[in-house]
C-alpha positions in Angstrom: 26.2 -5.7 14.7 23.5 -8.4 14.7 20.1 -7.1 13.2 17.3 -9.4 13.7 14.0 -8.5 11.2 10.3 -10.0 11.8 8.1 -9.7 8.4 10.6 -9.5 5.2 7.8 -7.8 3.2 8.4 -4.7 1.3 9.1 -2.4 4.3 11.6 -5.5 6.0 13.4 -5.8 2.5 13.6 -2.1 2.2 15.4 -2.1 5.6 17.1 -5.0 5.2 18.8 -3.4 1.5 19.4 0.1 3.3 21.8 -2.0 5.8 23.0 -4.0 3.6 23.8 -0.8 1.9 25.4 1.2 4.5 29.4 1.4 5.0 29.0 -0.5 8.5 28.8 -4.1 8.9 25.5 -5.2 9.9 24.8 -8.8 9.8 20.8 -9.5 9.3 18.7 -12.5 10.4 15.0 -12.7 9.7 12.1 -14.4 10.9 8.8 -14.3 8.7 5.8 -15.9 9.9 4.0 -15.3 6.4 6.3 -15.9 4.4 4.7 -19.0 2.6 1.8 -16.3 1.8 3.7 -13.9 -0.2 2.6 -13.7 -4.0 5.6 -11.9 -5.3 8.3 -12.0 -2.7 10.7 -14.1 -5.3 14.6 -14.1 -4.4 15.4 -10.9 -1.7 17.8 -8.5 -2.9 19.1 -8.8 0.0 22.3 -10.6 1.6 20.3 -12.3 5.1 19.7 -15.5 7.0 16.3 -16.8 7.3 15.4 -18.4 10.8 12.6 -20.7 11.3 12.0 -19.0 14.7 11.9 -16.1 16.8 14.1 -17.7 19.1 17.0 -18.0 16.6 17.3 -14.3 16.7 18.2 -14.4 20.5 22.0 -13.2 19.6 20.7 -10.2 17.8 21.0 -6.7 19.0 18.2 -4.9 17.6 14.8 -6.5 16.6 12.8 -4.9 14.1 9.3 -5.8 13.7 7.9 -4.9 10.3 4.7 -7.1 10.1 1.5 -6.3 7.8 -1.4 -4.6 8.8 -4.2 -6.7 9.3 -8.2 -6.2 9.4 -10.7 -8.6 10.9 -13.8 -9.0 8.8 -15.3 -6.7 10.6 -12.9 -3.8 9.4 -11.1 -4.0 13.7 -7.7 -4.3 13.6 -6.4 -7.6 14.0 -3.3 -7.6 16.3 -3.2 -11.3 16.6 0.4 -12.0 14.6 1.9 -8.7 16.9 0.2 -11.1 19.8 2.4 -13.8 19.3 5.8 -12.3 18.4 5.6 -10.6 21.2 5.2 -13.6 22.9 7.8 -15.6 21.6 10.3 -11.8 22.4 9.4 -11.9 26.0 11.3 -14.8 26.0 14.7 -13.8 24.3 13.9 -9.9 25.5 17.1 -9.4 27.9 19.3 -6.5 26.5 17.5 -6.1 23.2 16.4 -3.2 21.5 12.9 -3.9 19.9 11.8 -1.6 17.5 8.4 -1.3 15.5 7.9 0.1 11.9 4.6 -1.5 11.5 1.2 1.2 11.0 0.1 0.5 14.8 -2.3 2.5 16.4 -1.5 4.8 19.0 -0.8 3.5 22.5 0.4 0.0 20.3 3.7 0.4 21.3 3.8 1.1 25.0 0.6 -1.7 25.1 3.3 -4.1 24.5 6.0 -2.4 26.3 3.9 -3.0 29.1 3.1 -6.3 28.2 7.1 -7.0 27.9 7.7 -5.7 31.6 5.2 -7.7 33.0 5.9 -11.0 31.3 9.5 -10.8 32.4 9.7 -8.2 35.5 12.3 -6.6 33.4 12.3 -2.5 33.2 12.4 -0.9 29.8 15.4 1.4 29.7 17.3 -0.6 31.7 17.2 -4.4 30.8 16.0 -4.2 27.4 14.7 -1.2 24.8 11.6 -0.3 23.0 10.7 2.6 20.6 8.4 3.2 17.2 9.4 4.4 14.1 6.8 4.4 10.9 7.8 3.1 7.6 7.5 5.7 4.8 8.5 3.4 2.0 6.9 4.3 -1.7 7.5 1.2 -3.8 8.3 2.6 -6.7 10.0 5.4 -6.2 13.5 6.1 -7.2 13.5 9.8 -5.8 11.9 9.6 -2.4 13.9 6.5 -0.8 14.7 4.7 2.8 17.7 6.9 2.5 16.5 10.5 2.1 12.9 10.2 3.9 13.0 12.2 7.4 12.8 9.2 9.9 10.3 9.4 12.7 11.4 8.3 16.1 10.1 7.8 19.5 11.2 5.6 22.4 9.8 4.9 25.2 11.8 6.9 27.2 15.3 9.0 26.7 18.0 5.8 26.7 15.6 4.0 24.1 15.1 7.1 21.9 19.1 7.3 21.8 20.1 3.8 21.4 17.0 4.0 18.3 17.9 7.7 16.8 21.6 6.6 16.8 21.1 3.7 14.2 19.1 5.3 12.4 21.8 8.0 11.7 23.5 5.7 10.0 21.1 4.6 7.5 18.9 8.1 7.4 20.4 11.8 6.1 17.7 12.8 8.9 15.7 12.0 12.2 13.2 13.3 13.0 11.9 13.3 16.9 8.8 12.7 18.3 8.3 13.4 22.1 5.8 9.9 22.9 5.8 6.9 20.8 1.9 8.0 20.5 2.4 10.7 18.8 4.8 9.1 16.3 2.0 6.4 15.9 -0.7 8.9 14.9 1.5 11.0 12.8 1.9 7.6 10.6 -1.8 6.6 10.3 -2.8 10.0 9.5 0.0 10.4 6.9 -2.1 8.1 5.0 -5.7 8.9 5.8 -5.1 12.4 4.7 -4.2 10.9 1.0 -7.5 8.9 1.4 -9.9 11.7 2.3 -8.8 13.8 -0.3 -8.7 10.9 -3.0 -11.7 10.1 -2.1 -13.4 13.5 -2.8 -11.7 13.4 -6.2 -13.6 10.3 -6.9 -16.4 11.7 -5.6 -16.0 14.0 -8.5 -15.8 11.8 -10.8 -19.1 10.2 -9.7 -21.2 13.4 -9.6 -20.0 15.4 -12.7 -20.4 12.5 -14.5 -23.9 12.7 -13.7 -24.0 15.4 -15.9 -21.5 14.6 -18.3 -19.2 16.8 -17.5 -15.2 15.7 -18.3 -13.5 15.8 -14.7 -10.6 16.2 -16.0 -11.2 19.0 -17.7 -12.7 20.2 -14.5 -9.4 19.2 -12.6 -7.5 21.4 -14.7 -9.3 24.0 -15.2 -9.1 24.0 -11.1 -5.2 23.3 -11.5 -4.5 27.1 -12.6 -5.7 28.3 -8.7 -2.4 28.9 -6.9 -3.8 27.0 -4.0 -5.4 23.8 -5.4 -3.8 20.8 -4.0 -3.1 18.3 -6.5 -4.9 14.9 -5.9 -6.4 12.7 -8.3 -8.8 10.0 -8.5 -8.1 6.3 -8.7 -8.6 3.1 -7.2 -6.6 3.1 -3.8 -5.1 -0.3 -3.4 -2.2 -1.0 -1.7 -1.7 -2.8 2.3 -1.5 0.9 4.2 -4.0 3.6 2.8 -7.1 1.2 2.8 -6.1 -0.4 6.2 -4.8 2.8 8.3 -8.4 4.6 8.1 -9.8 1.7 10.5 -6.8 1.7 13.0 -7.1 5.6 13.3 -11.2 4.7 13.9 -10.6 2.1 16.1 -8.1 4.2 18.4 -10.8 7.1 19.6 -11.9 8.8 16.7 -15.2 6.8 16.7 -15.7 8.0 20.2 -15.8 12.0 19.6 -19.2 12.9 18.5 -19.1 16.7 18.3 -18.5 17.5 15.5 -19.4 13.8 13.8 -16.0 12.4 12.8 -17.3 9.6 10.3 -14.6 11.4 6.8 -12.6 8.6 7.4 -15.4 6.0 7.0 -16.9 8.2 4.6 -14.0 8.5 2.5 -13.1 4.5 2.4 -16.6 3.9 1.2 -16.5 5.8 -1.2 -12.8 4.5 -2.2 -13.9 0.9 -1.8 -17.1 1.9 -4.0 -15.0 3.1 -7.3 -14.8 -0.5 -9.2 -18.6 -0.8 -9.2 -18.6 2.7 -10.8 -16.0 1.8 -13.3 -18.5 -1.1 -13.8 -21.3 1.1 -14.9 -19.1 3.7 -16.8 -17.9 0.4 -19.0 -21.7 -0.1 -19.2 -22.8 3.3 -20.7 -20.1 3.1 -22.9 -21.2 -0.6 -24.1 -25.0 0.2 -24.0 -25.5 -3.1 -24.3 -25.9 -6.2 -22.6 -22.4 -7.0 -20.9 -23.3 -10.8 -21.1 -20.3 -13.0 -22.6 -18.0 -10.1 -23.4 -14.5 -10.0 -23.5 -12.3 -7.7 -21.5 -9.2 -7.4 -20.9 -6.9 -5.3 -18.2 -3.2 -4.7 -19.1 -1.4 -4.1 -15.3 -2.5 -5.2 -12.0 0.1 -4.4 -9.3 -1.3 -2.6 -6.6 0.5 0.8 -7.7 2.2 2.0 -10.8 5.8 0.4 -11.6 5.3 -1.6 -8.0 6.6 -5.8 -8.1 3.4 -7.1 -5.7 -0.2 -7.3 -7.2 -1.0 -7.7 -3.1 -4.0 -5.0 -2.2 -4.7 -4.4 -5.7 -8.5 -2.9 -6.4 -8.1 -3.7 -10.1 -8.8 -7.4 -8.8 -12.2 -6.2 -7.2 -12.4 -4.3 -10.6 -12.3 -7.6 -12.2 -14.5 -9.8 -9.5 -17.2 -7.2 -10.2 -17.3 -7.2 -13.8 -17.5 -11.2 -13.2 -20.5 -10.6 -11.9 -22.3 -8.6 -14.6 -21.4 -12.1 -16.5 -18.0 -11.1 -18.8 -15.1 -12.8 -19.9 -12.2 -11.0 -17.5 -8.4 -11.8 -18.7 -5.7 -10.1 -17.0 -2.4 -9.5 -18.4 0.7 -8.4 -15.8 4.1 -9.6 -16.0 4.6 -8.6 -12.6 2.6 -11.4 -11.6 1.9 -14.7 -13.1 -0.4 -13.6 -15.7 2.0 -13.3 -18.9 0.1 -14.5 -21.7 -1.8 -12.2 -24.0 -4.1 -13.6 -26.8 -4.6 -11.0 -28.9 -7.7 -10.4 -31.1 -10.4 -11.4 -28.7 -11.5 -8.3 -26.5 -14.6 -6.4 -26.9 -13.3 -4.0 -23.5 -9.2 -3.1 -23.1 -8.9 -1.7 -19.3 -5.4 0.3 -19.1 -5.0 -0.8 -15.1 -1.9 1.3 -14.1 0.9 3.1 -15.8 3.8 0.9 -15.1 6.9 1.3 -17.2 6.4 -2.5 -18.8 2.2 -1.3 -19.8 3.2 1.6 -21.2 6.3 -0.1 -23.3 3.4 -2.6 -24.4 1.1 0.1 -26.0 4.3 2.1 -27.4 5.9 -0.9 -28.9 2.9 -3.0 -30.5 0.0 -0.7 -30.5 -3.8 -1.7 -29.2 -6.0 -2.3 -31.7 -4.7 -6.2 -32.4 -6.0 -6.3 -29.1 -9.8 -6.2 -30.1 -11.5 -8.8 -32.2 -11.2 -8.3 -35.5 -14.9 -7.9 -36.8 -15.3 -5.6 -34.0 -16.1 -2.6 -35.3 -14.3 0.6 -33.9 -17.4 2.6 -32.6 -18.1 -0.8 -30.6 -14.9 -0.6 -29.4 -14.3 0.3 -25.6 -10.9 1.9 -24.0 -10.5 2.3 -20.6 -7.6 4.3 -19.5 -7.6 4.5 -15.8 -4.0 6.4 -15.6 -4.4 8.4 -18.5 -1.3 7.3 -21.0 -3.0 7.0 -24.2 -2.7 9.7 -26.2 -3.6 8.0 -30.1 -6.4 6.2 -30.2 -8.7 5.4 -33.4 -12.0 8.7 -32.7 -14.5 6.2 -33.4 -13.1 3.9 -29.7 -15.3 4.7 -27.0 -12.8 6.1 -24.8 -13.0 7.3 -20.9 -10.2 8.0 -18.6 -10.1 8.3 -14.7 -6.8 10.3 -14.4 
């Protein structure tokens, strides 16, 4: 079976590997119109044939369309790439089964299934097939995979939700229905938002008790022994879906219902997008000194913990803001192309995530080579946004997010 993929990101290569994967034979073709923009997409662990076009995927079966989600400036969703693929399908469309994984927002879907019958005067359900199912890929994660997450899926109509639902059977241990491709479009942008509203009230949290200087975290666990406390935790919320999906769930209606006000979700991203400039001033307190000319360095800048792309990370705005307040900002993160490590020069270590490779670093080799040597230790600063370091010198000035 011919499987054609548009966008060989992480959720394309995730399909891509649960084919390649899977006891039947499915040959895979892809098409990636930002592929020359990809930071950290190296060599695909994938077996696949790259096309220059979407019309060399003509003989394929089933087209997957796994694009990024993209803002406009202005925080609108920017459909423009989904624009022209569909364009360029409309032309190879007859007999093919489109599918989307993409974060759309709802209504996406039949938009261009509409679009689709229009262009071509073909009928979906007949002449060619459409349906949405929502990537739940966690990069990272060796326990929740492509294999054992419940898959989503609508089709737009019964024959599309069949010909969909039975592929996936092969490469899923379960499907999940949905009754409208809308529904199955919601479900997947408020998936994430509900991880941003309540991340964001965590750093919220942070912000106001430290107001008082009260330790958060021994606030958090203190609130840990309730039976019912949901466990979320502050950080910096990077990534290409939870900052994005907020605005696509806005822009779909929810900015149109007044009664009661529905602005959490803008709420809760500015707050999110706010929490570098308060690490900033945390780093400041600690300093209580000019920030001018000093040296800091952050160990791990992928977007997540134990993730291979740096893409969406906040640690960079981390960085750009710190720039700013006129330091020295070196990052170090193997992961990306920032390797090299001077050691003996920092005034400021920032622990960025807790990725296997950061925390090897600080087991194997220690931090205090890290800092300049005539640096005393009470004028030494240690950031630990994840909370790994344990054994630390009691004179470091020491705060930690998590």
């Amino acid at each position: 079976m011919k499987i054609g993929i548009i966008g060989m990101g992480y959720v394309g290569q995730e399909l891509a590997k649960a084919m390649q994967d899977n006891e039947l034979h499915f040959s895979i073709e892809y098409y990636d119109p930002f592929i020359d923009a990809r930071l950290c997409i190296g060599a695909l662990p994938i077996i696949a044939i790259r096309r220059e076009s979407i019309q060399e995927l003509r003989d394929c079966e089933y087209i997957f369309i796994c694009l990024p989600t993209l803002l406009n400036e202005d925080k609108t969703p920017n459909y423009s790439a989904f624009d022209d693929i569909f364009r360029e399908i409309s032309t190879i469309l007859t007999g093919k089964t489109i599918i989307i994984e993409s974060s759309v927002g709802p209504g996406t879907t039949e938009k261009y299934k509409d679009y689709l019958e229009n262009q071509t005067r073909f009928t979906c359900g007949e002449d060619f097939y459409m349906g949405f199912s929502p990537e739940r890929i966690n990069p990272g994660d060796k326990l929740n995979t492509f294999q054992n997450t419940p898959k989503i899926v609508a089709g737009c109509g019964r024959v599309s939700y069949l010909k969909i639902s039975n592929l996936y059977c092969f490469l899923c241990d379960k499907v999940v229905k949905a009754d409208t491709t809308q529904e199955a479009e919601a479900a997947k942008l408020i998936e994430n938002c509900q991880r941003d509203v309540n991340i964001a009230f965590m750093n919220e949290c942070v912000m106001t008790l430290g107001l008082d200087r009260i330790d958060h975290n021994k606030v958090f666990k203190l609130c840990r022994t309730k039976w019912n406390w949901l466990n979320f935790k502050p950080g910096l919320v990077g990534g290409q879906c939870i900052p994005v999906n907020p605005y696509y769930l806005w822009a779909s209606g929810f900015s149109e219902y007044e009664e009661p006000s529905t602005d959490i979700l803008t709420m809760a991203r500015r707050v999110n997008e706010w929490m570098p400039n308060h690490i900033v001033r945390v780093i400041h307190s600690l300093m209580n000194e000019s920030f001018k000319g000093k040296d800091i360095l952050i160990m791990g800048v992928t977007y997540k913990d134990n993730a291979d792309s740096c893409k969406g990370s906040r640690l960079f705005d981390l960085q750009s803001e710190l720039i700013k307040w006129g330091t020295k900002v070196d990052i170090w993160e193997p992961k990306g192309r920032w390797r090299q490590m001077e050691s003996g020069k920092c005034d400021v270590v920032i622990i960025g995530t807790a990725s296997k490779w950061v925390q090897e670093f600080i087991e194997d080799k220690g931090l205090c080579d890290l800092y300049k040597k005539d640096l005393p230790d009470n004028k030494r600063v240690l950031i630990d946004l994840p909370g790994i370091v344990n054994d630390y010198p009691l004179d470091y000035k020491y705060w930690r997010l998590k």
